[in-house]
C-alpha positions in Angstrom: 52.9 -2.1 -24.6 48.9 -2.6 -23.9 46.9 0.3 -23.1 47.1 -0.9 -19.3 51.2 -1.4 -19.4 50.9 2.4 -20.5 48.9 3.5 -18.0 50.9 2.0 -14.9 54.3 3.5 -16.7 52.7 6.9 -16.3 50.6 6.2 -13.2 53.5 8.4 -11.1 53.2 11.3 -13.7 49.6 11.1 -12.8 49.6 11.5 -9.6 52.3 14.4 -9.2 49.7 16.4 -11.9 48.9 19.2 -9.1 45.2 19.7 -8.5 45.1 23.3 -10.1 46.4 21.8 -13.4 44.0 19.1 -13.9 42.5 19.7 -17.4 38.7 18.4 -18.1 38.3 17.4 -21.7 37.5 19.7 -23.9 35.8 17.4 -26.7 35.8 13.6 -26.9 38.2 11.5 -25.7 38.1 9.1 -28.5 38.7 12.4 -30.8 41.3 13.9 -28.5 43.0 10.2 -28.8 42.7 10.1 -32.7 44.3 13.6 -33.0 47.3 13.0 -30.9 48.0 9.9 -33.1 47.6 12.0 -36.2 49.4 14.7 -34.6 52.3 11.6 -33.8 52.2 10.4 -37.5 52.7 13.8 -38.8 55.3 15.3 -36.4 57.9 12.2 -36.7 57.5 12.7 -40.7 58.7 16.6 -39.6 60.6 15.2 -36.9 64.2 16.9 -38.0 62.6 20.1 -38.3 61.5 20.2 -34.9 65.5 20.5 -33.5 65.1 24.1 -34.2 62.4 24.3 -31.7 62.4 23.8 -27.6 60.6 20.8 -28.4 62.3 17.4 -27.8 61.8 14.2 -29.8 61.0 12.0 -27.1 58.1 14.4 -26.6 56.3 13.3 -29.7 57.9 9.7 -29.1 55.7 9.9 -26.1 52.5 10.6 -27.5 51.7 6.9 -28.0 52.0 5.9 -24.8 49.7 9.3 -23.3 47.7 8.0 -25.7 47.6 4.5 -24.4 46.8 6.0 -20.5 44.3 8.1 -21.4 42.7 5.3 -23.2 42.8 2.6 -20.1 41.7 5.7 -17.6 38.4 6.4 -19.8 37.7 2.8 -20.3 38.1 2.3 -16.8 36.2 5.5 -16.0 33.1 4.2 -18.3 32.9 1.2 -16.7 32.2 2.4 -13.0 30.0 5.1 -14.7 28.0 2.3 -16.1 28.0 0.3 -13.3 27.1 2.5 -11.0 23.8 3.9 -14.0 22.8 0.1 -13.9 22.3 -0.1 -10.5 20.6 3.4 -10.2 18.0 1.8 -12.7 17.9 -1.4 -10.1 17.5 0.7 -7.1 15.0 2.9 -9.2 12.7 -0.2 -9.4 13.0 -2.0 -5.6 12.7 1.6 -4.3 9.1 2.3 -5.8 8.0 -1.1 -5.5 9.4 -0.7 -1.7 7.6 2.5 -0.6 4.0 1.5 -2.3 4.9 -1.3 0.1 5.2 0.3 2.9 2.6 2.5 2.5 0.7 0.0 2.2 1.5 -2.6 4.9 1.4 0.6 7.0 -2.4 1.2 5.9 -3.3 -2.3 7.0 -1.4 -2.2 10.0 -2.7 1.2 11.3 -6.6 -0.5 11.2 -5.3 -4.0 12.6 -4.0 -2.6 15.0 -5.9 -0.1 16.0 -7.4 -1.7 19.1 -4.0 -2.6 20.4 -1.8 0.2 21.9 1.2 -1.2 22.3 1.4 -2.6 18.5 -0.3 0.8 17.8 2.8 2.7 19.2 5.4 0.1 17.3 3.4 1.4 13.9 3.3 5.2 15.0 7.1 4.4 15.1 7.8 2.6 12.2 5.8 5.6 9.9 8.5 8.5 11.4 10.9 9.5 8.5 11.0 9.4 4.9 13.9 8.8 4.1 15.2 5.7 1.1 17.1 4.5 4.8 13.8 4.7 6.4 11.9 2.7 4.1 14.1 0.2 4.0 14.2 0.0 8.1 10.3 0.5 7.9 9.7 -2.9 5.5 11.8 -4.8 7.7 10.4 -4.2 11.2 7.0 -4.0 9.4 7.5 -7.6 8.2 8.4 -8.4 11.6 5.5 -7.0 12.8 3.2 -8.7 10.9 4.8 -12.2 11.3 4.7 -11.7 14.9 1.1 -10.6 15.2 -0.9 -12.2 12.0 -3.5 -12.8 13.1 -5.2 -9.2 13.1 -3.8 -9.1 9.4 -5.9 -11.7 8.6 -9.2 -10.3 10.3 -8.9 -7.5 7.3 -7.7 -10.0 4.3 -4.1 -9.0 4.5 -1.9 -11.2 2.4 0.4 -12.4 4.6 2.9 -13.3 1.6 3.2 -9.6 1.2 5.2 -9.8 4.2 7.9 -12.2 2.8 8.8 -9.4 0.0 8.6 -6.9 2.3 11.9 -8.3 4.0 13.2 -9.4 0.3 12.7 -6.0 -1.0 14.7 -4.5 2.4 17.6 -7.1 2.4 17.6 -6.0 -1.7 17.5 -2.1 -1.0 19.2 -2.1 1.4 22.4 -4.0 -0.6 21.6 -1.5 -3.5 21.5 1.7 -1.7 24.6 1.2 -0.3 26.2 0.5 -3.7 24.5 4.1 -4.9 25.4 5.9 -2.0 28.9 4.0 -0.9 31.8 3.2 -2.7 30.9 3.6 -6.1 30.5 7.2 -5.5 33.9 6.9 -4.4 35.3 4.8 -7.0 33.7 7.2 -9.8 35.2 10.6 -8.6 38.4 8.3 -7.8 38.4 6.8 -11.5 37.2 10.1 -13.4 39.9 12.1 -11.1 42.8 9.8 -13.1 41.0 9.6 -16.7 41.0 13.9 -16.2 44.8 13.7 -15.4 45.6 11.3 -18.0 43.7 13.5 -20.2 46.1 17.0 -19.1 49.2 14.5 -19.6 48.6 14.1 -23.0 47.1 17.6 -24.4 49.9 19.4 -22.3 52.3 17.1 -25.1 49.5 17.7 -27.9 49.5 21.8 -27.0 53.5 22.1 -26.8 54.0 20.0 -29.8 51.0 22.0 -32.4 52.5 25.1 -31.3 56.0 24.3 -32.4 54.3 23.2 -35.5 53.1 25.8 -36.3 55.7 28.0 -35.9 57.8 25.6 -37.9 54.9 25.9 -40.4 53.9 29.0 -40.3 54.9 30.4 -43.8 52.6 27.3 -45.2 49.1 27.5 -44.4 48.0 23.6 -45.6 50.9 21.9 -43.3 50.5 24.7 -40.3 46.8 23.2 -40.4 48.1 20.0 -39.8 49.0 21.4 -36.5 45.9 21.8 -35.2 42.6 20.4 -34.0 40.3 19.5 -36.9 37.7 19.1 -34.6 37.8 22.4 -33.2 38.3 23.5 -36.9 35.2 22.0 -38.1 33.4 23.6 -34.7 34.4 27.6 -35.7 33.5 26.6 -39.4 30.0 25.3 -38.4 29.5 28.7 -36.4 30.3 30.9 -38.6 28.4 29.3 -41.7 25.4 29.3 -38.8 26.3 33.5 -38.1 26.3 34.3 -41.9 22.8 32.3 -42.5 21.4 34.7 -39.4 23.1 37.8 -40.8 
């Protein structure tokens, strides 16, 4: 079955995983993915050993397939992740380009103006709030502004093309920050919820089937090792070679 096939089989399984048992990784996925395949390759060569244990062959059977789901669940996971960083770095750009607008257009506006009230209390208005929402409000009826009264722009050299952009960069923003703030907030909690739970689906098969290994194994150091993370391994090993070169 593809990686998807694997993950819809085991979508139910998911979802039943209660909140409180909902493992994070630990280390990589592509590692933890890697090990459970060795640890598949190695248990069906010990497979007839394991019927002295509590652990049942279609539990190491299975490991494939967790494997497969917890594959789909990060890819899927990764790509909203990246989405959502790409348009970050778009709404990084319009955003700073969209306040030294405002600031601006608010500069020329405030001396324009000056010697009109009511278009004085429009601008007095339009500068309240700070906010990325407010900006994007404050470019659009700024723009307005200015096409509806040009005139006074152009008595202090305005460029009245700067007022074009000003309602491209809010119709932009505006699109953006809704992506940033909206639903892919929602779809990356949503998507790193189900990698999380494929990822306690297949160590809770992983743990149950290295600790019958090892107590299969446990008169024979070399194979019990085979029951167990190399990853992990090579972590402790790296500490303590980094304790004795302190001590």
């Amino acid at each position: 079955m593809s990686d998807k096939e694997n993950f819809d089989s085991l979508k139910l399984i998911y979802d039943a995983i209660s909140q409180e048992a909902i493992k994070q990784p630990n280390l990589p996925v592509d590692v933890a993915n890697n090990e459970a395949m060795y640890l598949y390759e190695i248990a069906t060569r010990d497979k007839d050993k394991f019927a002295s244990t509590d652990v049942d062959i279609t539990l190491i059977e299975s490991l494939p397939i967790r494997v497969g789901g917890l594959r789909y669940s990060q890819t899927r996971w990764t790509q909203v992740f990246a989405a959502k960083s790409e348009i970050e770095k778009q709404w990084s750009l319009i955003s700073a380009e969209g306040f030294e607008l405002r600031d601006e257009l608010l500069h020329f506006c405030r001396y324009a103006y000056r010697k009109d009230s009511a278009l004085m209390d429009i601008v007095h208005r339009i500068a309240e709030g700070s906010t990325n929402a407010d900006m994007i409000q404050d470019l659009s009826e700024l723009a307005m502004l200015g096409k509806n009264n040009p005139t006074q722009l152009e008595g202090v050299s305005f460029d009245l093309l700067k007022l074009d952009r000003a309602t491209e960069l809010a119709e932009q923003g505006g699109l953006l920050l809704g992506k940033v703030n909206g639903d892919r907030d929602d779809n990356l909690k949503i998507d790193k919820d189900m990698r999380d739970r494929a990822f306690t689906h297949l160590k809770e098969a992983v743990d149950a089937i290295r600790e019958a290994g090892r107590f299969l194994f446990w008169k024979d150091e070399e194979k019990a090792e085979q029951y167990a993370s190399a990853y992990f391994r090579a972590i402790r090993e790296k500490n303590k070679k980094e304790e004795a070169q302190e001590a």
